[in-house]
N, C-alpha and C positions, 0 to 999 in steps of 0.2 A: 501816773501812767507813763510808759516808756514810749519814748517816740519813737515814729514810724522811718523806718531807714529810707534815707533820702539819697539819687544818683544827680551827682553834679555835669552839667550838660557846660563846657566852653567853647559860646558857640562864635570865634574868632575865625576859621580858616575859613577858605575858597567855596567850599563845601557846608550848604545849612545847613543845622541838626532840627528843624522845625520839626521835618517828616519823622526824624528819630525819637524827638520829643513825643510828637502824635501816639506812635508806635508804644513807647514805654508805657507814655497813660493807659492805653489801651488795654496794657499787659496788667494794670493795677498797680503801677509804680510807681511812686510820690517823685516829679523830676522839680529838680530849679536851673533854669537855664540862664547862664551868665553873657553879658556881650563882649567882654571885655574880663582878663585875667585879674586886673584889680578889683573887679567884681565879686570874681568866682573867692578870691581870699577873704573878702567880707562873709560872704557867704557861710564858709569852712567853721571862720567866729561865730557866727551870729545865733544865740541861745534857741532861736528857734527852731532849726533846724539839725537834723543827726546823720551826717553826710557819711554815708558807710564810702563812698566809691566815686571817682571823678572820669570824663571823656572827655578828652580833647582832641582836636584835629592834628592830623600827622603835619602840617605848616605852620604849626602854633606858630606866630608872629614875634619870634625873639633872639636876640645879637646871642644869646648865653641860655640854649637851651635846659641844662641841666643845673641850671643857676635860679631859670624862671620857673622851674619844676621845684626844688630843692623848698622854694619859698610854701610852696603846696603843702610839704612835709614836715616844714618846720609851725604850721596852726595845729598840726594833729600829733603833738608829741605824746599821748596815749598808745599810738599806735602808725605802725605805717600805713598810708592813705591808699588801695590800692589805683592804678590809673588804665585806663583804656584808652586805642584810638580809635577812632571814628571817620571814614573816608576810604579815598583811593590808596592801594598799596605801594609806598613807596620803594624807592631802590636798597638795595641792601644796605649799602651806606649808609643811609637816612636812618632805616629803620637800626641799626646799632648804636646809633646815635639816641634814637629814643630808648633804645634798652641802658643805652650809662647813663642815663637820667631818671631811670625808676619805671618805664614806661611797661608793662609786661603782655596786656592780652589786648587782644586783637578784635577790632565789627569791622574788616575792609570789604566794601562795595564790591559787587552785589549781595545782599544780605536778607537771609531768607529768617522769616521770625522764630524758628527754630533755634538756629544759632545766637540770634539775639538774645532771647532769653537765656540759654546756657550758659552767654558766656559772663552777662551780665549780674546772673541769678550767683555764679561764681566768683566774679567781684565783690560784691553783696556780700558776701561768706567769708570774705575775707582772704576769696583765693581759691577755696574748696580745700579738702582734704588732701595732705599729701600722698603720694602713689607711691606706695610699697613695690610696686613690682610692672615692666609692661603690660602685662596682661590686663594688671587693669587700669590702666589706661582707659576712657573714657572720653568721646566725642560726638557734639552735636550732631546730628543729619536731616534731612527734609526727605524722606524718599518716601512713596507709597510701598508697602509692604502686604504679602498675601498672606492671611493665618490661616489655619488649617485647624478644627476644633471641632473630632470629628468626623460627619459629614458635611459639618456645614461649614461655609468659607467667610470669613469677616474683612470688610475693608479695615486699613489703617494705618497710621504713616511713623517710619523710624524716628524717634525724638533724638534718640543716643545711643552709642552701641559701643561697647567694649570688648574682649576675646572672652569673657565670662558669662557676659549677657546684655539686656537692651532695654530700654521702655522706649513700650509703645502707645501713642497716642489713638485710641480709640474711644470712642460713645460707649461703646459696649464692649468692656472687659472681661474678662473672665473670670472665676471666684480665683483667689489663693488654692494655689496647690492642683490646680487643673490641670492637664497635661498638652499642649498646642504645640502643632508643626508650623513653621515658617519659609520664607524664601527671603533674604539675605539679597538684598540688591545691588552689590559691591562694586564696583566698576570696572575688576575681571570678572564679574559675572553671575546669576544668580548661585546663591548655596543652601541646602534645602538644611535647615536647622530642627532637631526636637529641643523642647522646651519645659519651661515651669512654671508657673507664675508664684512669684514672691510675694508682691505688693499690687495693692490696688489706688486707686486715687478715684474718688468716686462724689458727686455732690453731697452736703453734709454739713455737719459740725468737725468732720476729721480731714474735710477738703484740704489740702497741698497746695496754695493761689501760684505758687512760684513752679508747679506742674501742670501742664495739661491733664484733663480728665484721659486716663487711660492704665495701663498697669507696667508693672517690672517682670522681668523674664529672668531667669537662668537656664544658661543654654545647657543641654544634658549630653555628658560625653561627645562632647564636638571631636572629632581627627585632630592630630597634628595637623594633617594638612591645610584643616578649615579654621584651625587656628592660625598658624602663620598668615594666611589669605587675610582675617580680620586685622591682625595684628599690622600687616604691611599699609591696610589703611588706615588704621586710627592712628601711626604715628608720623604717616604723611599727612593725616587732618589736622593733628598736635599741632604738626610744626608753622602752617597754616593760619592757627589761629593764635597765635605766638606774636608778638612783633620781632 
């Protein structure tokens, strides 16, 4: 039997990952939390365990940051180890610091469990698929969103949202291929969207554990203009959730 991908927690900085810890199990995801980095490299070894992805704190404790990283990468010569930070955002400086040491995606405080799974569930993955093109481009969000299915109007909140389309986290989906209007809660301001449904996530044998219960959208002949608008925020969120 293949084992179950494991996120490696170094819980060294300023900042506990206890709560983070909490949060993952929560989400269904097998964490081992280290105290100490000579820990966490045991760990990376140890036949028990199938460490798809490592967090560590943006203070990670060490004279030769990209030295003390480097070591990370050299237990997983199969493959490169992705890594995440976890905490306060550091200054730019810092944080280029942690990108010449391998560091790439980003959980900085405050952190809404939306984000936390995407960005984690893309670690996991090895990174996510690469992005052929801005459009799709592709980021987390937490916002309530209004459906329109109808007459009648559905709660539910944006999980992800691209210039192509979005899932949304709801109870109550809609079948494949249905037809729903939306409102787009962007932060210049609602934009009333038509839609489609692609995909469903639904309880089951065909459950998605690394999605919330709810569906995928394509949005239907969006404007230029309501494209550019999307597209101005998903690569101010990119860059965001980037170290």
């Amino acid at each position: 039997m293949a084992q179950r991908p494991s996120l490696l927690l170094v819980d060294v900085g300023s900042e506990s990952m206890q709560e983070l810890s909490l949060r993952l199990r929560q989400m269904s995801l097998h964490v081992i939390r280290t105290k100490t980095t000579e820990q966490g490299l045991d760990a990376l070894v140890d036949p028990r365990y199938a460490i798809a992805a490592a967090v560590i704190p943006p203070d990670l404790p060490a004279l030769d940051l990209e030295q003390a990283l480097q070591a990370f990468q050299e237990v997983c010569p199969e493959q490169s180890l992705p890594l995440l930070a976890y905490g306060r955002r550091p200054s730019a400086d810092h944080r280029a610091r942690m990108r010449r040491s391998g560091v790439e995606w980003a959980l900085w405080l405050p952190l809404d469990d939306n984000t936390l799974r995407f960005q984690v569930n893309r670690s996991l993955a090895g990174g996510g698929p690469i992005v052929s093109s801005r459009r799709a481009a592709r980021v987390p969000t937490n916002w309530p969103v209004r459906i329109q299915v109808g007459e009648r109007e559905k709660p539910a909140k944006l999980y992800s949202v691209s210039a192509r389309g979005a899932y949304l986290a709801t109870s109550r989906p809609s079948l494949p291929r249905s037809r729903i209007d939306l409102f787009l809660p962007l932060p210049s301001g609602d934009l009333p969207l038509a839609a489609e449904v692609v995909m469903t996530n639904v309880p089951g044998n065909l459950l998605r554990r690394n999605l919330p219960i709810g569906m995928g959208v394509c949005f239907r002949d969006p404007s230029e203009e309501v494209q550019r608008s999307i597209l101005s925020f998903t690569e101010q969120r990119a860059a965001w959730l980037r170290v």
